[in-house]
N, C-alpha and C positions, 0 to 999 in steps of 0.2 A: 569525504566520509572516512570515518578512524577504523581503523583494519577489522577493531572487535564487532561493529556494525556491520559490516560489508559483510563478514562471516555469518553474522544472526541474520542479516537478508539471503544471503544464497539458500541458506537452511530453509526459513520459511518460502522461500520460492520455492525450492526442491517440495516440502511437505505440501505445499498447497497444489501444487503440482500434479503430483501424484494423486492427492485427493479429488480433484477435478479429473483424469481420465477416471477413476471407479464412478463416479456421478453417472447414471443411467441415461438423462437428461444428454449429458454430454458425449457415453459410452452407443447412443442410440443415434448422433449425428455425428455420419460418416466424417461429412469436412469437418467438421472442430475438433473431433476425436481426433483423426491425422496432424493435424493443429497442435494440440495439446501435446500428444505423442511428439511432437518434433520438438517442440520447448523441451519437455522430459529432458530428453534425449542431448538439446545442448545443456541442457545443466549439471547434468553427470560428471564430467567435467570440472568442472566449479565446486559441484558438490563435493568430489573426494575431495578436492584441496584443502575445502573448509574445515571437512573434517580431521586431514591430516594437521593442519595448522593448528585447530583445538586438542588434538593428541600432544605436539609437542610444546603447547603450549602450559597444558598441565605440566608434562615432565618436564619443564622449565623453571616452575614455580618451585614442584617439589623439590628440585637440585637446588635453588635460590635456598631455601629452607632446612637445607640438609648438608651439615660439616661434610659427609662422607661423599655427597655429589658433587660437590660446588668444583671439581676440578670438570665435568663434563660441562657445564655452565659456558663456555664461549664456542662450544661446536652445535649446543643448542640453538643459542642465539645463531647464529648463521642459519643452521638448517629454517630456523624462522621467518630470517629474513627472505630467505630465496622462494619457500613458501608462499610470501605474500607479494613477492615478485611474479610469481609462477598464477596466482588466485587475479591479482589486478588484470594482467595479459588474458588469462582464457576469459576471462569475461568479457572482452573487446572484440566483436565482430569482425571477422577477414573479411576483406573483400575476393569473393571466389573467382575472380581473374587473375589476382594477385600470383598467382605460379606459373602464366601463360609469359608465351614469347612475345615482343610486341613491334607494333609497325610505328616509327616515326618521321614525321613530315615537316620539314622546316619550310621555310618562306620568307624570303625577302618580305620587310613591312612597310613603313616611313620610310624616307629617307635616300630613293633612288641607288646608284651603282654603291654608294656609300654601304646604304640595307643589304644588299647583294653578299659583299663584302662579309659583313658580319654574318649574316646566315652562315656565308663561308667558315667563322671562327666556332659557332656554333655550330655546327655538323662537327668538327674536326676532336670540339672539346665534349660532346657526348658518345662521339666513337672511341675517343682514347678513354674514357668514364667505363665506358661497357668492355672494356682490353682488359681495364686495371679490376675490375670487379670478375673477371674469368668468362665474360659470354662473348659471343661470336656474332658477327655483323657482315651482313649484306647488301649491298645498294642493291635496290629495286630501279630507279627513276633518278636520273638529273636532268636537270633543265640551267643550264650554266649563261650566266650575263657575258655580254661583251665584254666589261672592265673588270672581268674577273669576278670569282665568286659565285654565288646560286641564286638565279631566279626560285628555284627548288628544289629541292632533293626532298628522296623518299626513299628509308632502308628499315631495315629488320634488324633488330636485337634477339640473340635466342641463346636462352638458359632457362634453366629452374627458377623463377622466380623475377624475372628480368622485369617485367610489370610491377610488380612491387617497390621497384627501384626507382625506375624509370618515370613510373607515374606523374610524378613531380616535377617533371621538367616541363609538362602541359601548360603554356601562354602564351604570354608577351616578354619579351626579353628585350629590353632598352638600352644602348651603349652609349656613353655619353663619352669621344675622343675626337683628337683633330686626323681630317683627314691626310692621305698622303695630300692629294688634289688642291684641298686647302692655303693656298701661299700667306692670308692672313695670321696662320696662326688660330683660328677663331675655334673653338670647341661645335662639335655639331654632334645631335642627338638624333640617332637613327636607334630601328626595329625591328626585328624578324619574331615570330609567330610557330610557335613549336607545338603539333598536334601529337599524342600520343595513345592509341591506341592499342589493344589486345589481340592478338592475331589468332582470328576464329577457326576453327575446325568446322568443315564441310556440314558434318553432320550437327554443329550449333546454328548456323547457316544455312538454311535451303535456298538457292535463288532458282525460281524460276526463269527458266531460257526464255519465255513468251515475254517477260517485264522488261527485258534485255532491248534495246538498241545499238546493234554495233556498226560503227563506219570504221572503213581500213582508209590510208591516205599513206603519203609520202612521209617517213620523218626527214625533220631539218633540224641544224644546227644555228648556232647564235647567228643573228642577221639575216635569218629566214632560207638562208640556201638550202638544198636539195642537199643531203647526204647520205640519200640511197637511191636505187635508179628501181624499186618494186614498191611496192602499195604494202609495208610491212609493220607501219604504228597503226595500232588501232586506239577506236576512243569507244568506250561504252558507255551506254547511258540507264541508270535502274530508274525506268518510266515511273514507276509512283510514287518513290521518295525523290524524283528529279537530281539526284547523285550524279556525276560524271569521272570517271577515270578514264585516262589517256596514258597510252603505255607506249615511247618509240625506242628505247634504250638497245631491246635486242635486234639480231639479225631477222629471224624469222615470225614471220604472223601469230603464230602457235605461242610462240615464247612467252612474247608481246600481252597477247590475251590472257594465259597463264596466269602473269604478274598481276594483269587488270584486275583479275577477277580476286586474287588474294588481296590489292587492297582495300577494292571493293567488301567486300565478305567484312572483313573487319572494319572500315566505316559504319556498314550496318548493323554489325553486333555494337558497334560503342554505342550507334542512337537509339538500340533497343537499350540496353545499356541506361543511358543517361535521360529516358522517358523513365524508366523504372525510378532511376534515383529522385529524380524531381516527384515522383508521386509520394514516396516514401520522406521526402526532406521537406515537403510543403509548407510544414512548421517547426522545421529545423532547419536554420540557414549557419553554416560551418564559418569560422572565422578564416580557417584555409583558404578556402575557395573552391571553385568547383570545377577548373582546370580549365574553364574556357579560352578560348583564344585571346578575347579580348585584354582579361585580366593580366595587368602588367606586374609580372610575380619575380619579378631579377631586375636592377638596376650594376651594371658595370662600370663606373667610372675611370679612365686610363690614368689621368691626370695625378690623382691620388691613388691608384693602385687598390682598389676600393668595390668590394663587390657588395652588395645589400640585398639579402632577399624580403621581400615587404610582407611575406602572410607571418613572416613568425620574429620578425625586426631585427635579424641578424645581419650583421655586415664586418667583414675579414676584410685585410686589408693586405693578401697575396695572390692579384688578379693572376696573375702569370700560372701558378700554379693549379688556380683554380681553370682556365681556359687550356689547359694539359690534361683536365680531367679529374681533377681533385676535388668531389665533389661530395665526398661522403659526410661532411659535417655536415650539412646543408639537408641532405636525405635525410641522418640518422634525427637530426631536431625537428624534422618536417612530419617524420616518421612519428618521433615521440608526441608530438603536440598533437597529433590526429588521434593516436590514442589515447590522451588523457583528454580531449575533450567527446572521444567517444565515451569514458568511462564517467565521465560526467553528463552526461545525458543516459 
């Protein structure tokens, strides 16, 4: 849509807008009234811009038109451009978790101690990702393989905004190299599984204590041994969504349950979460994707030094640098393409 459009639609959204809260019809029902009032209210927003942008875009014409302006003429234009940089974004929907801190869970997928392994590179290159972008990280949970590497790990991202980044890391992540183990020589193609989630506040989150099952047990370490002598991992289970978290990482019970129940909390904010967006995207299906586990949204190749993300067709060819945590071109197009296909819908 050509800027001068987009601007003639804000306007008549805004007028029609406003004319529908005075409608009695619609001033006399409570919910559509609040309804309306809430549209209002995000177009306001949109609405100044439009109209600033028709302000400078007169005084553009007339400096165009005018010997004794036409030296303001390139500060105009800029102020215009930024305008309609400024009009395309606020019209783009945030996602309001988008400034929350967030929980991420990797996992071994395909591909046995190999999988392991690579979840291992994965933890390493979204910890140093959250270093280089200025937030703070904390394991919550490991679960470490024999041959090295993570059955699983589970930690915390926290900053301003950390979900907004991070979001995108949500799939399947595929690495296609030889392993050490390997004496062929042969290429093998393993997987790990990256969940990322918003980490809820108590009060977005009620859980009832009654829904709750907890057992306390031994934790152990790789090869099932005993490496504590008290009953101090617990497992809880949220009876109606059938959910399970298992916490043995700390010393104490308390700790243990603590962590449980924070990743807990925020599982079930993401599935309240991602039942909303399915109602809402029903006849809307994103070319993105939708973050699930399954979708295999990164391919890594060693061979060629060759990284490829598949929702947006990009592919760099500075894996190293990329598995250090270099990750921002990847966001920032991942980023862009979400909003211009929100702005097209």
């Amino acid at each position: 849509m050509a800027i001068q459009e987009l601007v003639d639609e804000v306007e008549r959204s805004y007028r029609e807008t406003q004319e529908r809260l005075s409608d009695p019809a619609v001033y006399n029902d409570h919910r559509e009234a609040a309804d309306v009032g809430r549209r209002l209210k995000e177009l306001e927003g949109p609405y100044k811009l439009a109209e600033a942008w028709r302000g400078v875009r007169e005084d553009l014409d007339a400096a165009q038109d005018d010997g004794d302006l036409r030296e303001l003429v390139p500060e105009l234009e800029e102020r215009l451009g930024t305008l309609e940089e400024d009009l395309k974004l606020a019209l783009v929907e945030s996602d309001p978790a988008d400034h929350k801190d967030v929980l991420v869970e990797i996992r071994q997928g395909v591909g046995g101690d190999e999988a392991a392994l690579w979840a291992g590179d994965l933890y390493r290159m979204l910890t140093r990702y959250a270093e280089r972008r200025g937030f703070k990280t904390e394991v919550l949970s490991v679960s470490e393989s024999e041959g090295g590497g993570f059955k699983e790990v589970t930690f915390a991202v926290k900053g301003d905004g950390a979900y907004s980044i991070f979001k995108w890391e949500g799939g399947t992540h595929r690495v296609q190299r030889v392993p050490q183990t390997e004496s062929q020589g042969r290429i093998h193609t393993s997987t790990a599984t990256v969940a990322v989630m918003p980490e809820a506040e108590e009060v977005e989150v009620e859980i009832d204590p009654n829904d709750l099952k907890i057992d306390v047990y031994r934790s152990t370490g790789p090869g099932g041994q005993s490496v504590n002598t008290t009953d101090s991992a617990v497992r809880i289970t949220h009876v109606p969504t059938g959910l399970v978290v298992a916490m043995q990482d700390e010393k104490s019970q308390l700790q243990n349950k603590a962590k449980a129940l924070r990743v807990l909390r925020a599982r079930l904010y993401e599935l309240e979460r991602r039942k909303q967006r399915e109602e809402q995207e029903a006849e809307r299906r994103s070319q993105i994707g939708t973050g699930e586990r399954a979708e295999k949204i990164r391919t890594y190749n060693f061979a060629e030094s060759r990284v490829t993300d598949h929702r947006i067709k990009l592919t760099q060819h500075r894996l190293d640098a990329i598995l250090d945590g270099e990750l921002d071109e990847f966001t920032e197009a991942i980023a862009a393409e979400d909003r211009q296909r929100a702005l097209e819908a």
